[in-house]
N, C-alpha and C positions, 0 to 999 in steps of 0.2 A: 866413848870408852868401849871398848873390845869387849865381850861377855864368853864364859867358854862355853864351847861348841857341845852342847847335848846331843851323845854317840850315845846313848842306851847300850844295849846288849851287845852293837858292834864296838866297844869298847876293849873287850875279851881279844877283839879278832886283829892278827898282825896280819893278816892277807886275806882281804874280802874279795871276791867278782862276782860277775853279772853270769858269761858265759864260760869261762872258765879258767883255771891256774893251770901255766903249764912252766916246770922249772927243767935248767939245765946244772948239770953241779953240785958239790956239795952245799946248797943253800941252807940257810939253819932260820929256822921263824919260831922266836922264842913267844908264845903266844898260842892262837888259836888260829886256824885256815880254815874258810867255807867258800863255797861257791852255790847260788841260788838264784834264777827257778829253776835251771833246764841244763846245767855246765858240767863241767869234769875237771879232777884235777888228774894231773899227770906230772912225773920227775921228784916223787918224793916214795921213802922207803923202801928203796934205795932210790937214787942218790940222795933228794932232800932231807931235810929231819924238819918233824915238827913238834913243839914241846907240850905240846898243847893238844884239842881234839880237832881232827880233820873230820867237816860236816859241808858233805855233797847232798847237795840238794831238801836237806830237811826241814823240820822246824824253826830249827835254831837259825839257822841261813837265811831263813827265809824273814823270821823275825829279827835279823839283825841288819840284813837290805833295808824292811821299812822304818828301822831306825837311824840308818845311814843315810834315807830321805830326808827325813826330819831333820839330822843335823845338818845335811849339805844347804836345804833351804834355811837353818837359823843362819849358816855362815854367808851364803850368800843376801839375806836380808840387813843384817848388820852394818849402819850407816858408816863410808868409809872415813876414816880422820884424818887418811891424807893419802895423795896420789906422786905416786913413785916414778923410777925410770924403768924401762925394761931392767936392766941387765942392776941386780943386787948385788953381784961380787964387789968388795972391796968397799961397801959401806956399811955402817953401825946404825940402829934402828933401835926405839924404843920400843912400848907397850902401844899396840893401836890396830887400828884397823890397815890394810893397803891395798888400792887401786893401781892398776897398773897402768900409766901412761899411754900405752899401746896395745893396750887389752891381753898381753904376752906376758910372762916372765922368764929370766934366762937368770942362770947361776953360773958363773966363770970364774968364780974366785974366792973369798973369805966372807960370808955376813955373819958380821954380830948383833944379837939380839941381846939388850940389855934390860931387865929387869928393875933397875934402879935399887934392886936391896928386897921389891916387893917378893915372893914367891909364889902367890895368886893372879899377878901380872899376864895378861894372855895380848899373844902375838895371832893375829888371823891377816892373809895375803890372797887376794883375790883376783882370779884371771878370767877374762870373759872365753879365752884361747886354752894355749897349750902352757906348760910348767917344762924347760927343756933347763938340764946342768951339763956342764962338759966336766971332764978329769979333775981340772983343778978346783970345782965348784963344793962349799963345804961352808958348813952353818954351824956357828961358835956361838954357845951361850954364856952370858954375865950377867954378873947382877943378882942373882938367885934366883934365872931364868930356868922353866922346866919346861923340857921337850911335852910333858903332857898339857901345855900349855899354850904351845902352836899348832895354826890349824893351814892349810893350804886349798883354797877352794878353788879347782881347776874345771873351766868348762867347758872343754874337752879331754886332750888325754894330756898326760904327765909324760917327759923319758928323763931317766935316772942315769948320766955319764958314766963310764966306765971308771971305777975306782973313787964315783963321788961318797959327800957322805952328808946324809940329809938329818936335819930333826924336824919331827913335828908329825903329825898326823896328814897325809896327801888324799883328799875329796876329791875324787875325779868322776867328770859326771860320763865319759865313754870310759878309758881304756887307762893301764900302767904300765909300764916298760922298766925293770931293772936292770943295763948290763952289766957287764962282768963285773964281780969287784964292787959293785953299789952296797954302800952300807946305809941303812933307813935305822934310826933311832924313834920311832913311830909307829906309823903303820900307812896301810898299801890297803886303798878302801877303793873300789871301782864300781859306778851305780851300771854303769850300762853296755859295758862290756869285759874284757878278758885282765886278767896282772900275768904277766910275763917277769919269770926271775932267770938269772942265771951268775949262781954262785956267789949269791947275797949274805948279810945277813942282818934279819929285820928283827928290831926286840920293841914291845908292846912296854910304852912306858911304866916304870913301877906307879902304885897306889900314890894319889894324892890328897891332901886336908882337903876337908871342906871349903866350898865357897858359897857365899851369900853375896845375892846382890838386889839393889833396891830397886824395884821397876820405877820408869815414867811414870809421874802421878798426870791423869788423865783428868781434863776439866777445869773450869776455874776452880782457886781456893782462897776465902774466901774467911776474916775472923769471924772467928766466933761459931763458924758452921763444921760441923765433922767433915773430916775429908780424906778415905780411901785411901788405905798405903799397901804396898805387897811387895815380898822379896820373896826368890827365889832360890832354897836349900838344896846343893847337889855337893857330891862322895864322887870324884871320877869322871862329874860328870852323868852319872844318874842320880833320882830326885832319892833325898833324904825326908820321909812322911813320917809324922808322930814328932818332931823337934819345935821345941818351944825358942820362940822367936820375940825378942824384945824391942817394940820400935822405939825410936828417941829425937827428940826436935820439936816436938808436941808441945801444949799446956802441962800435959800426965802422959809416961812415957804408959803404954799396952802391951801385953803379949798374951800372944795366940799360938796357936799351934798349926805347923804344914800338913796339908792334903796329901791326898796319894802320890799327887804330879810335885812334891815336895812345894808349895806355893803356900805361904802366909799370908792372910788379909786380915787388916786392923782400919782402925778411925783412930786420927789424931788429930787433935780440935789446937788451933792455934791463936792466938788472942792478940799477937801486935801483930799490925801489916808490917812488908818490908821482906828482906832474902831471912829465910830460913834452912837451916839444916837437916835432914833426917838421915838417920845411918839406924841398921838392924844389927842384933848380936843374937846369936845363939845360943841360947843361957841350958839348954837340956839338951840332948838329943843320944836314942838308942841304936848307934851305926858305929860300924869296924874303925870308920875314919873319927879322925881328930876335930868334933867340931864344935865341943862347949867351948864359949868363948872367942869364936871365929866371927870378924864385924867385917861388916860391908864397906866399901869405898861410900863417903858421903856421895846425898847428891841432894842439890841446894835448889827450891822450890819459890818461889814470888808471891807471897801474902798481899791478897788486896782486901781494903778497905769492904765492911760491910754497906751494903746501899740500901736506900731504902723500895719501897715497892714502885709499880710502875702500872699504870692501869690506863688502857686504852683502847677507847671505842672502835669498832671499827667502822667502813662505810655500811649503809644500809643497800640492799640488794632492793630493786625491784621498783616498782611506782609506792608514794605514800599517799592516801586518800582518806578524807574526812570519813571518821566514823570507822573506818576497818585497823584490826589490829595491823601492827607492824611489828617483825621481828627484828631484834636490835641484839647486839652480842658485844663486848667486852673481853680482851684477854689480863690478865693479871699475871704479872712475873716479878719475881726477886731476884735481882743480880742475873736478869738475862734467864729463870729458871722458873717454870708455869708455876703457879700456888695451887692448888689443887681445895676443896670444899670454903674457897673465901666467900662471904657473902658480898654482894654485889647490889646496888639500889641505883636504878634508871630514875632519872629523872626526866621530864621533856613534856611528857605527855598531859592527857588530861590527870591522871592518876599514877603515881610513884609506881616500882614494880620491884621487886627484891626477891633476887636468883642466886644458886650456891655454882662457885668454877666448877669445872668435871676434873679429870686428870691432864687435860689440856691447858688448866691455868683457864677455859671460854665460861663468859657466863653467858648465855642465851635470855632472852625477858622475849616480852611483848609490849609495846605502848601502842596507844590508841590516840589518837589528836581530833579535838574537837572544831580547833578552825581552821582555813585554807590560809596559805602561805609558808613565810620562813619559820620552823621550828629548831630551838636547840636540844640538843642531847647531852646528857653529861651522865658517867656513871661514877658512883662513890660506893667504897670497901669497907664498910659498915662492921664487918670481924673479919679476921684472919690466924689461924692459927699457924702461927711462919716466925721464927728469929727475924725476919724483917720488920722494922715497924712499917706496918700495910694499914692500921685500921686509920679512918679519915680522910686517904689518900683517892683525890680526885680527880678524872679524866681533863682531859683539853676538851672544851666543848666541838662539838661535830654540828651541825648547822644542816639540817636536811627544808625540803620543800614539801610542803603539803598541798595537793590538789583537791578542787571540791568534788565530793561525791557526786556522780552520775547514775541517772536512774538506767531500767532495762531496756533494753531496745530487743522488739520482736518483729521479724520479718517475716511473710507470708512466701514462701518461694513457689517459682513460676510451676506450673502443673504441667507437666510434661505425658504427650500423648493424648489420643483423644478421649474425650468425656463425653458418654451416652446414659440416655434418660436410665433410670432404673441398674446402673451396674456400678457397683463400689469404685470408686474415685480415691490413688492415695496424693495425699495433701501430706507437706510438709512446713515448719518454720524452725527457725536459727534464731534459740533466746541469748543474748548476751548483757553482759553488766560490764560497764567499765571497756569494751572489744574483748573482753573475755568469755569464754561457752559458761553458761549456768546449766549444772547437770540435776536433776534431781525435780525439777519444776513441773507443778503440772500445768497444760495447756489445754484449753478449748475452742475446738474449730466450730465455728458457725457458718452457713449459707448452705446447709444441703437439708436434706428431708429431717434428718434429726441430728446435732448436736456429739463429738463425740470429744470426752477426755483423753489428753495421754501423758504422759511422763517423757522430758527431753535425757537424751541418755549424755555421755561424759562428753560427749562435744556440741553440747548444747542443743540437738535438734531433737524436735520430738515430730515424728511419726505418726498417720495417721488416716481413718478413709471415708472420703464422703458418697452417700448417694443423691443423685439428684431424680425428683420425682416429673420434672417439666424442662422441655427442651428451648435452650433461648440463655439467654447474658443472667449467668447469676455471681454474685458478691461471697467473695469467702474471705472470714476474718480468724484471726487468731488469739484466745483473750488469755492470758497468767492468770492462773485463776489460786493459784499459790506456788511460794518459792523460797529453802530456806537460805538465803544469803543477805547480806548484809546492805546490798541497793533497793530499792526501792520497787519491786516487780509486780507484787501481786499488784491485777486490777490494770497492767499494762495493756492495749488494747493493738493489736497491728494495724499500718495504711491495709484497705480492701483492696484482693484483687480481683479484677474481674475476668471469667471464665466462661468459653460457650459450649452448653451442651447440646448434642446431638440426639437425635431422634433415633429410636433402636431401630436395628434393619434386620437382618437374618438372622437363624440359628445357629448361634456358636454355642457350645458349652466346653466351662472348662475342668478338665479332673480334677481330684486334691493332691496337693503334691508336698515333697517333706522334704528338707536341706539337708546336708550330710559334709563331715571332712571331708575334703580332698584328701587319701592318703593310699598310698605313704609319699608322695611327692605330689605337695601341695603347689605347686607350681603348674599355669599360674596364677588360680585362684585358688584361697584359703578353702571356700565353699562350694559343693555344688550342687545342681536340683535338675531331675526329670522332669519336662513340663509338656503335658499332652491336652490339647484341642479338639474336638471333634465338628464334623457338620454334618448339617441332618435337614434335608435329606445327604448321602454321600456324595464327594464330588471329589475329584481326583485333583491333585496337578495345581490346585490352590493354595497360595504361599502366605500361612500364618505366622506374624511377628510378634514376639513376649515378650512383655517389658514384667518388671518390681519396682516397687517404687519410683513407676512413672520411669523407669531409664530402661531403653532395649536392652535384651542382651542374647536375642540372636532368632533366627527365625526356620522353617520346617516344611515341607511342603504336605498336602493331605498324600495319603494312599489312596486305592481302591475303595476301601471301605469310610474313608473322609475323615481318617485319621492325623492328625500332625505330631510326629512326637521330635521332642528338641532335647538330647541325650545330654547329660552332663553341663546345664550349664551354668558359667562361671559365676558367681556372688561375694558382693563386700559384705562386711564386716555390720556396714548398714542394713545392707537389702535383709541379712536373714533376719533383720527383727520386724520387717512387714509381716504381715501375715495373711498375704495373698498376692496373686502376681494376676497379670492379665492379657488376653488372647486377641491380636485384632488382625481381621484379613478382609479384603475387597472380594464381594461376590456379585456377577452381575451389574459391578459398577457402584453398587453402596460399599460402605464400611459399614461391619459389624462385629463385635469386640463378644467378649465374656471373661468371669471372672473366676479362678478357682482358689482355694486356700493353700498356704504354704505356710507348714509348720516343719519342727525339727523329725528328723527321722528315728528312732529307738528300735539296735543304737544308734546315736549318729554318727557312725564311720561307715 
């Protein structure tokens, strides 16, 4: 059904444009003339007359273009109810929407637009192209058809035959063309470019009643549940606010009162399924137009059947393992609609678990299972406060697998670089539970001179540095010596690995050195650290290599004075939580190493 075309303030206006009105003749525009943002008009006072106010480039123009928006998109959004021929002369037409077969329209003759008797009846004709009439093209209304009542949505420009005679309001989204002799019962509205008249004459429909109409009700509806109605009060065509509005079709008919965009919203609760009616009246309202007592065209809505709730688990994400919780989630809906604070009781596990929905209708829990194998899951809706009957209402069982708990597994990883009597050694292991990192565990490494604790960081390794006091095959172990997760760790013991140390050879020493951002382009390491060596006595020309955590990461040659400095180098995320790095270079044919501290730098950029 056709709705009329909300023009706002270009209502007023019998000749709107974009860049500008230019007339030939005595043209006579019973109404108002603007042109807006940047146009002119030209060919009135003298020759044209305008009855009305001529408004170049101002306010009003300007706020009647972005009203001219607005309608041109209601009209061309407006679902069409039936597609036409090109050419309208010489057929009669009802109340409706129209497409145009050929995306054109052409006038060559008589159309009649019949109103059937309605006089709120709206005629709107839509063209993707052009709107072209010749001479004898001319538009007859019956029925108690009103020119303020037809809309013509042209998407591009309009031309108006010599001696035609149009009704209706013409939406052109470029350009309008009036020649000689064109009579417009309407109006000549141009979003994006010029109206051209010559010796017209255009008159802006008189004042019409109010209209009311019902919107689409949006969503299921559904007995027994409220369900959102709104119609829409307009005078002309602009909104009528402050009108008390009566809906009807309901259980209990409601009224409310229209917003400023003149829109009513009410709830009307409905009790038998099946087609229902709704139609709105206007039972108040304080506007120049005729509108106590003005009702809307029914429009007839589909009652369904109240259902009851619907509760269902969903899969579970992830491995299930003896002993550790599992998270389990539930959605609960009425009639296809989340419930929101239902309570919710998991069954499955070793212990029941009872969770409230969010506003997602999700209930979240946790269960824990005590033995390995097949487990069912079922959740039950224990309260609900919902028109649905929900409480009792129990899932489909879900059927998950439980695997048996696995203990820690700690690994001694290989030591990378060489290992001399007396200089710190770092040692590292990788705790896992399940092939997952345990963070948080403390470790102890055995086989060096003394014994040292550490803490595994979020990817499960812990870090760490031995000395050895005697050179020859020694045994390093890794013992969990606690850990708070749920397998079985403390007291896990690593396989030994076996390591050879070397006999110390020359004098290395290493500075203390302190990690720092990379910035401002971290790229391509996050970290990075100055790492300087010396020999003693000096020796030039000697190429020292420094590793952290046992991995190279780049090497330096001595100067003069038996210096090696290694400028900027790169560090993971790991290395900076050692807390020393270390120096080894061939002198004379031995290897001999040393060890300096590496801490953060303050600050550390």
């Amino acid at each position: 059904m056709a709705t009329l075309v909300p023009l706002g303030s270009a209502a007023t206006f019998g000749v709107l444009a974009n860049t500008a009105v230019t007339n030939t003749g005595p043209t006579v525009v019973t109404g108002d003339l603007g042109v807006s943002p940047a146009g002119a008009v030209t060919g009135f006072n003298p020759p044209g007359t305008v009855t009305g106010t001529i408004h170049v480039n101002d306010a009003a123009a300007a706020q009647a273009q972005a009203d001219l928006l607005i309608g041109y998109g209601n009209a061309l959004l407006q679902p069409a109810t039936a597609t036409v021929a090109t050419e309208l002369g010489g057929t009669t037409l009802t109340p409706g929407v129209y497409n145009s077969l050929s995306g054109t329209f052409s006038l060559n003759g008589p159309l009649t637009l019949d109103a059937q008797g309605d006089p709120n009846a709206v005629f709107i004709f839509k063209t993707n192209t052009t709107l072209i009439t010749g001479a004898a093209g001319t538009v007859n209304l019956a029925g108690l058809a009103q020119s303020s009542h037809v809309f013509w949505q042209v998407g591009s420009s309009a031309t108006l035959g010599v001696g035609t005679t149009i009704r209706g309001s013409i939406l052109a989204n470029t350009s309008i063309t009036a020649n000689t002799g064109a009579i417009v019962d309407g109006r000549l509205l141009a979003l994006g470019a010029a109206v051209t008249l010559d010796t017209n004459a255009v008159t802006v429909p008189a004042l019409t009643t109010c209209q009311v109409v019902v919107q689409p009700v949006v969503g299921p509806v559904v007995v027994g549940q409220p369900t959102p109605v709104s119609a829409v009060v307009t005078c002309n065509g602009l909104p009528v606010s402050g009108a008390s509005v009566t809906f009807n079709g309901g259980a209990v008919p409601v009224t409310v009162t229209t917003n400023l965009a003149g829109v009513a919203t009410g709830s009307l609760t409905f009790n038998t399924a099946g087609a229902a009616t709704v139609t709105a009246t206007v039972t108040a309202a304080g506007t120049a137009c005729s509108c106590t007592g003005v009702v809307s065209a029914p429009v007839t809505i589909t009652v369904t059947p109240q259902q009851s709730c619907q509760v269902v688990v969903q899969p579970v994400v992830g491995p299930v393992v003896v002993g550790q919780p599992t998270s389990v989630s539930a959605v609960v809906t009425c009639n296809g609609l989340p419930v929101s604070g239902a309570s919710v009781t998991f069954n499955g596990g070793a212990v029941p678990v009872t969770v409230t929905t969010n506003l997602a209708g999700v209930a979240t829990g946790s269960l824990t299972f005590n033995t390995a194998g097949a487990a069912t899951v079922t959740a039950t809706v224990t309260a609900a406060g919902t028109a649905c009957s929900c409480t009792g209402v129990v899932s489909a069982p879900v059927t998950i697998t439980v695997t048996p708990q696995q203990s820690c597994q700690v690994v001694v990883q290989p030591v990378v670089g060489p290992v001399v009597v007396g200089q710190p050694t770092s040692v590292s292991a990788v705790v896992t539970c399940n092939g997952l990192p345990v963070s948080g565990a403390s470790v102890t490494f055995n086989g060096g001179a003394v014994p040292v604790t550490v803490t595994t960081n979020a990817a499960g390794v812990a870090t760490g540095s031995l000395t050895f006091n005697t050179a020859g095959a020694a045994t390093v172990t890794a013992t969990v010596t606690a850990a708070g997760t749920a397998c079985s760790c403390t007291g896990v013991v690593s396989a030994p690995l076996t390591i050879t140390v070397g006999a110390p050879t020359g004098p290395l020493s290493a500075s203390p050195a302190c990690w720092r951002v990379n910035l401002p382009f971290p790229i391509p390491h996050l970290f990075v650290a100055t790492l300087k060596a010396t020999l003693t006595p000096a020796q030039a020309g000697v190429t020292v290599t420094f590793y952290v955590s046992g991995l190279p990461v780049g090497t330096a040659v001595t100067n003069a004075s038996g210096v090696a400095t290694l400028n900027n180098a790169g560090l993971s995320i790991l290395q900076i939580s050692a807390s020393s790095y270390t120096a080894v270079a061939t002198v004379g044919g031995s290897t001999v190493q040393a060890t300096g501290s590496l801490t953060p730098c303050f600050p550390p950029v």
